[in-house]
C-alpha positions in Angstrom: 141.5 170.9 107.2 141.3 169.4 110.7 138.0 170.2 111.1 137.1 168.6 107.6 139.0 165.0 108.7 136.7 165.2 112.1 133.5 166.0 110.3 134.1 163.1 107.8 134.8 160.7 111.0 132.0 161.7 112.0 129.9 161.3 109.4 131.5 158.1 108.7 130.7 156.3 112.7 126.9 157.7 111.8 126.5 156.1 108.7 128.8 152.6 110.6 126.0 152.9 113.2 123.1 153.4 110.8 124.0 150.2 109.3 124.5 148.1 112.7 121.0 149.2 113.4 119.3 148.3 110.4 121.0 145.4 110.6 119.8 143.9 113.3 116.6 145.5 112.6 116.7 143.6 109.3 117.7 139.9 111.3 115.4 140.2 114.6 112.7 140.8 112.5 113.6 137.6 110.4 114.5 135.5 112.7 110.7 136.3 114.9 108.8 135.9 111.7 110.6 132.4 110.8 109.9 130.9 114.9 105.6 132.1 113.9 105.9 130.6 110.6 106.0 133.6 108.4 108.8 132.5 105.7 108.6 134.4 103.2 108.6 137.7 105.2 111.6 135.8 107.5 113.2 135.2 103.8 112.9 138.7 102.6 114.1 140.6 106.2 117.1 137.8 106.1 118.1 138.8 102.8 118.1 141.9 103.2 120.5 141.5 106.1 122.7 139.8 104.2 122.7 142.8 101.6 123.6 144.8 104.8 126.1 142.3 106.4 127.9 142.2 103.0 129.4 145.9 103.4 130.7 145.0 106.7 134.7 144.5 107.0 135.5 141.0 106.3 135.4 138.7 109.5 132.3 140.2 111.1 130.4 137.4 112.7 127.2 139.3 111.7 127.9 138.2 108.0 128.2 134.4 109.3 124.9 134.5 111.5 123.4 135.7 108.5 124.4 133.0 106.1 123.3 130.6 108.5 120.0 131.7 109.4 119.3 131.4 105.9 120.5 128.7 105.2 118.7 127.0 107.8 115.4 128.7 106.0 116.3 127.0 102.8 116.9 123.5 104.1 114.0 123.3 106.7 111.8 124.5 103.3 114.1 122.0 101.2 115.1 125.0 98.6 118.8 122.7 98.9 120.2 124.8 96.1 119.6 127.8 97.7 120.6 125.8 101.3 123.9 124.8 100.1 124.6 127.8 98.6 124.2 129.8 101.8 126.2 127.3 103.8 129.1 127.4 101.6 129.5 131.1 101.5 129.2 130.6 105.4 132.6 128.0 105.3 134.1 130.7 103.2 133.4 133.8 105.5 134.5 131.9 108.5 137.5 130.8 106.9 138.4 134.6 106.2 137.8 135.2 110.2 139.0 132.2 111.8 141.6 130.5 109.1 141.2 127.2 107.3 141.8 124.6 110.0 139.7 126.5 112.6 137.5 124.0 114.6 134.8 126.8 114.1 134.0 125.6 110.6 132.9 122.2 112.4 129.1 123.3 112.4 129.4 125.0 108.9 130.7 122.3 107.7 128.5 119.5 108.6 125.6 121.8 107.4 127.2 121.9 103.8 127.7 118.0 103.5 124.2 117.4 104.6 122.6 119.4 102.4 125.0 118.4 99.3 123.9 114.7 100.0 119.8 115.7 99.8 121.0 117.9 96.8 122.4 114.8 95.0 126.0 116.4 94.6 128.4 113.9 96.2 131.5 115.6 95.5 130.8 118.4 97.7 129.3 116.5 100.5 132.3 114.2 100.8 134.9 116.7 100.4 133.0 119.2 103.2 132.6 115.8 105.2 136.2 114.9 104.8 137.4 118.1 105.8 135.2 117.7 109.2 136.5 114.7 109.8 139.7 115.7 109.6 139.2 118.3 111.6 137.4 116.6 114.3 140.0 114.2 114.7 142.4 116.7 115.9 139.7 118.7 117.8 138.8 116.8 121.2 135.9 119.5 121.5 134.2 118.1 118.6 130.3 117.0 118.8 130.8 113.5 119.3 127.5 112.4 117.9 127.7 114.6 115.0 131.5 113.8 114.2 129.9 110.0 113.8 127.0 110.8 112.0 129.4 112.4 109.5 132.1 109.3 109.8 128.8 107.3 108.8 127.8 109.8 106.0 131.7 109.0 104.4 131.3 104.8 105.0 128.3 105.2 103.4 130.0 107.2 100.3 132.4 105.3 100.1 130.6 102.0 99.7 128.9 103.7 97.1 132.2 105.1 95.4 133.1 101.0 95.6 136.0 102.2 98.2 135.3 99.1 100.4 138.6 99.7 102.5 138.1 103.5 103.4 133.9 102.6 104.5 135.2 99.9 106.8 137.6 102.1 108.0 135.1 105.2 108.8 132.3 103.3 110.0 135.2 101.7 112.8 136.0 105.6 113.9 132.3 106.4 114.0 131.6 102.9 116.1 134.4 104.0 118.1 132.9 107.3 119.2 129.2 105.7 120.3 130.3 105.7 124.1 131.6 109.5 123.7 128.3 110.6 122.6 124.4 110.2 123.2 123.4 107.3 121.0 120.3 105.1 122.2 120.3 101.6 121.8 118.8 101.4 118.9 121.3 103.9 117.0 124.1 101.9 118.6 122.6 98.8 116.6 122.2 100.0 113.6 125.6 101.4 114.2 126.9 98.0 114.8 125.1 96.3 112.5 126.7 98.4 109.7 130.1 97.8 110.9 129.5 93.9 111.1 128.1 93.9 107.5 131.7 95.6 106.2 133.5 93.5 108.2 132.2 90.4 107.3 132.7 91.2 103.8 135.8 93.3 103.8 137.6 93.0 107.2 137.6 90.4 110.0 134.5 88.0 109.9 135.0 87.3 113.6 134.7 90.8 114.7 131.7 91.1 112.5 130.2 88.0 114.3 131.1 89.4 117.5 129.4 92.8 116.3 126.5 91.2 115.2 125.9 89.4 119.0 126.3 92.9 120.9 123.9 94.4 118.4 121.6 91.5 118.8 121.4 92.3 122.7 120.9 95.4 122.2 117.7 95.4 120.6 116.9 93.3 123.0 116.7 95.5 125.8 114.9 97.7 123.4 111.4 98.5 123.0 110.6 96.0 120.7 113.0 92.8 121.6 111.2 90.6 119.3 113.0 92.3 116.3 116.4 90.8 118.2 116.5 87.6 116.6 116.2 89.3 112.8 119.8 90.8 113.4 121.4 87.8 113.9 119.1 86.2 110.8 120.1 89.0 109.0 123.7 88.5 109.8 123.4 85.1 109.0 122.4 85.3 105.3 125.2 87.8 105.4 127.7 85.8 106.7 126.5 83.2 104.5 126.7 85.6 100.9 130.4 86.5 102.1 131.6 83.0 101.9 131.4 82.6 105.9 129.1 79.3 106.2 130.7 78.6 109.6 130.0 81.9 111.1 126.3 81.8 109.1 125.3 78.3 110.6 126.6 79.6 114.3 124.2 82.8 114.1 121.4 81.4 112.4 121.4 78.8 115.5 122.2 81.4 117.9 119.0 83.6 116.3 117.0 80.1 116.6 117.5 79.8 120.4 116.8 83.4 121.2 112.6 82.8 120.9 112.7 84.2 117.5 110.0 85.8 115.9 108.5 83.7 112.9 110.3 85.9 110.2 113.2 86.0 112.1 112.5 81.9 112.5 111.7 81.6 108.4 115.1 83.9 107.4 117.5 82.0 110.1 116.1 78.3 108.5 116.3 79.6 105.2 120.3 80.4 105.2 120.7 77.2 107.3 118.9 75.5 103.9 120.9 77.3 101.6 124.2 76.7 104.0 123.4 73.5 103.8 122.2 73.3 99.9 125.8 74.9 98.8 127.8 71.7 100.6 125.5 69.4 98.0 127.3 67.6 94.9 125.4 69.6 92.4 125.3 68.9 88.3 123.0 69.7 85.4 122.5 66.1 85.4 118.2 65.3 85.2 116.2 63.7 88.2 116.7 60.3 86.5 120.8 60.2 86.3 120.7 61.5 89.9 118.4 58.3 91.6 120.4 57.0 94.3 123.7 59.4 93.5 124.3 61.0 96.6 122.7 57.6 98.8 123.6 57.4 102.5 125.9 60.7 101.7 126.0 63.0 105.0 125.8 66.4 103.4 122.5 64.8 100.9 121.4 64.1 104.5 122.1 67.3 106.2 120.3 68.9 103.4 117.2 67.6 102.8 116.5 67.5 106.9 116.9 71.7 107.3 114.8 72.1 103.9 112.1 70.0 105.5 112.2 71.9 108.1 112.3 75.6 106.0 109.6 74.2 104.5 107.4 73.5 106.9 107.7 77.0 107.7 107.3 78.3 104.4 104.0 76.2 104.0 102.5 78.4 107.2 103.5 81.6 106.5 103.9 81.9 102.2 101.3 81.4 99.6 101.8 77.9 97.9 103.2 79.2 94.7 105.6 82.1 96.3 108.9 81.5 95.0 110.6 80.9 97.8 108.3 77.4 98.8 108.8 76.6 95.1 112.4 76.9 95.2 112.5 74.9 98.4 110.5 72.6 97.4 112.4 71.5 94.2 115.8 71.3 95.9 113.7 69.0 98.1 113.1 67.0 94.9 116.6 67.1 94.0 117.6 65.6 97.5 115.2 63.1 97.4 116.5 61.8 94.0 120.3 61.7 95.1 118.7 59.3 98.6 117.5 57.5 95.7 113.9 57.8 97.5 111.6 57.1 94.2 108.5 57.9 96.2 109.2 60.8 97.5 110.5 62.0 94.0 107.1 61.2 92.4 104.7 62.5 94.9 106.6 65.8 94.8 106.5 65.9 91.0 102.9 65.6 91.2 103.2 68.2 93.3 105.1 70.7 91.5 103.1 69.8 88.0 99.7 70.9 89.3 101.1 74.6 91.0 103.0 75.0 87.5 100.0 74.4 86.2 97.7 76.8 88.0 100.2 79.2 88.1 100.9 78.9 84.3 103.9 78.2 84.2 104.0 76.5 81.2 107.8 75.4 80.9 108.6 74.4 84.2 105.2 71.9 84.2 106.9 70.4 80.9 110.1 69.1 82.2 108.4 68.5 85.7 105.9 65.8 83.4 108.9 64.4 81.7 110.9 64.2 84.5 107.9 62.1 86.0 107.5 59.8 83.1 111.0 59.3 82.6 111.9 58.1 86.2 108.4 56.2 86.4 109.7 54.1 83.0 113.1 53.6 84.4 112.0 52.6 88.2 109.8 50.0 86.0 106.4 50.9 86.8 105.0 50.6 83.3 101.8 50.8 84.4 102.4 54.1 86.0 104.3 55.1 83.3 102.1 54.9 80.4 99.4 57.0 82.2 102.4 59.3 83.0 103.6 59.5 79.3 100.4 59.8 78.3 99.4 63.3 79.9 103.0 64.5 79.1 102.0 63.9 75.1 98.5 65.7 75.5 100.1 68.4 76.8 102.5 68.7 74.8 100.3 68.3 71.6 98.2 71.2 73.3 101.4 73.7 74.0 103.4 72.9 71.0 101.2 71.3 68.3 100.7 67.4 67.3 103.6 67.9 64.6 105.9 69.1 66.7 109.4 67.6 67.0 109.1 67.4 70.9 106.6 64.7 70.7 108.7 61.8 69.0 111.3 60.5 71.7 107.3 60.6 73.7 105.8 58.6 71.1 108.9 56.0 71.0 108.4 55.7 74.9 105.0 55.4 74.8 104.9 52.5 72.3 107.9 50.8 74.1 105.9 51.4 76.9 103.1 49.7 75.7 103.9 47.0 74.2 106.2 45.9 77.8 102.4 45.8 78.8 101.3 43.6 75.8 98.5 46.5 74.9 98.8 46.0 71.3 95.9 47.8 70.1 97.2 51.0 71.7 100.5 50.4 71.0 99.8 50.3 66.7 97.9 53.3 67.1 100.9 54.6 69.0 103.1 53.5 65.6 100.9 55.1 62.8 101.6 58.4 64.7 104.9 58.1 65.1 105.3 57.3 61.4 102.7 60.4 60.1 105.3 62.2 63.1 108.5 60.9 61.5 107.2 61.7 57.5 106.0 65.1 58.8 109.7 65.7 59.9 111.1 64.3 57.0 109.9 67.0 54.2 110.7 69.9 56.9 
């Protein structure tokens, strides 16, 4: 009998080291195929390690090498089913080993959220990347640099998840650990940038002014310094969309004086315009109810002066009918009528109607030629007017037909119009339309 246990024992530690050899027979070879580019011959000695490594007593390393030189296989060659797969049976077997708060499941960990992002499967990658960060936190050992790329991963989740508290929160802890680690200057902006974007809309706007300045000189001692200026622009139209104009209006001048860049130039004047633009007394009211409204008003003042000057940038670097100029342009208009400045009003009117015009936009050159008309017959230029009212009916007659009900408070103008200017001819031919007009209407 005793010599029966000792030849089993023995026959056992033969077939133990059979196994460690083809083992590592099995993962050399995979691993030296995968560094020469061989993957599918890495793939197929790796797996059939695994098969090996799966007999082995539970909390043998050789099963957790394994799992993670495959799963590195299936990443690198973006098989992220596969990848994420292999990395969580790799948490699991080094939980088995090591326990469940082990700071060995740091890398494993990190692995599985990264992959479960690129794999579209949010739940797992936040709940491996909460796990890590928990465990980081009370692990002093911890990869700095990777513990706040994770921290980053989870703000950026959360934003997502609309969990505006808990980003702010983790992008802080991942800002916090940028002297710990190897960050260049450039990842410490963009770093900082994110944190200055939550807390300008979630936490303290002065920090994330503050934030914004250290980022800003930053990427100034960068390589390429002349992108400096757009962080603080950026910031600025930020600041600015958060309900901030003070903060906006101090970093759009701050981006200004740093020998900006002309798009950092063109975004800093534009949220200076629209800073300014959202002090304005606004209504629905037209261009003709506004003449003179807002006269001698500081904030009217304050206005127009930065969208003359966004303007004159828009004019060098945008196409004439980019939406932008256009926009600028018509709160121009809008400024000009509440200084009362009639001129000014019509030349940019005549303006607007001829890039509505060539741009087809049909609509906008219809209200634009009765705005004209309107404020023409009002201001008492008559003369003006009836040429005015004039091209405003044969345009309308074109777009909308010569019956339609759109034309009549036109034709009333026009014959008012005409007969203030004792043309009498032209004004009864005026009236036997409006009466055809007005019968037309009638049997409708």
């Amino acid at each position: 009998m005793r010599r029966l246990v000792l030849v089993l024992l023995l026959f056992t530690a033969v077939i133990a080291h059979s196994n460690n050899g083809d083992w590592y027979q099995h993962f050399a070879a995979g691993e030296w195929y995968y560094a020469h580019g061989q993957v599918e011959r890495a793939e197929t000695e790796l797996k059939a390690a695994l098969r090996i490594a799966n007999g082995f007593r539970p909390g043998d390393r050789r099963l957790e090498r394994t799992l993670e030189d495959l799963g590195r296989l299936y990443e690198h060659q973006g098989q992220l089913d596969q990848a994420q797969s292999m990395y969580g049976l790799l948490v699991a077997a080094i939980e088995v080993r090591a326990g469940e708060d082990s700071p060995e499941l740091l890398d494993a960990l990190a692995a599985l959220g990264r992959v479960a992002v690129a794999a579209g499967d949010p739940a797992t990658a936040e709940a491996s990347f909460g796990r890590y960060a928990k465990l980081a936190a009370a692990n002093p050992a911890a990869d700095p640099d990777q513990h706040r790329l994770v921290l980053a991963a989870l703000a950026r989740m959360a934003v997502l998840d609309g969990h505006e508290g808990d980003a702010l929160s983790y992008q802080r802890q991942a800002v916090a650990l940028l002297d710990s680690g190897t960050a260049d200057n450039a990842e410490r902006a963009a770093m900082l940038e994110t944190l200055a974007k939550l807390e300008l809309r979630h936490g303290s706007p002065e920090a994330g002014e503050q934030l914004l300045i250290k980022a800003f000189k930053l990427v100034a001692k960068g390589d390429r310094p002349e992108d400096a200026a757009i962080v603080l622009a950026r910031g600025a139209a930020l600041a600015l969309g958060a309900g901030h104009p003070n903060i906006a209006d101090q970093l759009a001048n701050r981006a200004l004086a740093s020998q900006p860049s002309e798009k950092a130039q063109l975004a800093a004047r534009a949220t200076l315009a629209d800073a300014a633009w959202l002090q304005m007394p606004h209504s629905d009211a037209g261009l003709v109810d506004l003449m003179g409204a807002g006269k001698g008003k500081p904030a009217v003042e304050e206005a127009r002066r930065r969208l003359e000057e966004l303007a004159a940038l828009q004019k060098r670097q945008l196409p004439p009918d980019d939406p932008a100029l256009v926009q600028t342009r018509q709160r121009l208009l809008r400024c000009a009528a509440l200084a009362g400045d009639t001129d000014t009003v019509l030349t940019s009117l005549t303006q607007l109607i001829g890039e509505y015009r060539e741009s087809g936009n049909t609509a906008a050159e219809l209200r634009a030629l009765q705005d004209r008309a309107a404020l023409l017959t009002t201001a008492g230029r008559s003369t003006q007017a009836v040429d005015a009212n004039a091209e405003l009916l044969h345009r309308l007659e074109n777009v909308r037909g010569a019956s339609d009900q759109s034309l009549l408070p036109v034709l009333q103008r026009q014959y008012g119009l005409l007969r203030s200017l004792h043309r009498k001819k032209e004004a009864r031919a005026i009236k036997k339309r409006l009466r055809r007009l007005e019968r037309a209407l009638n049997r409708r």
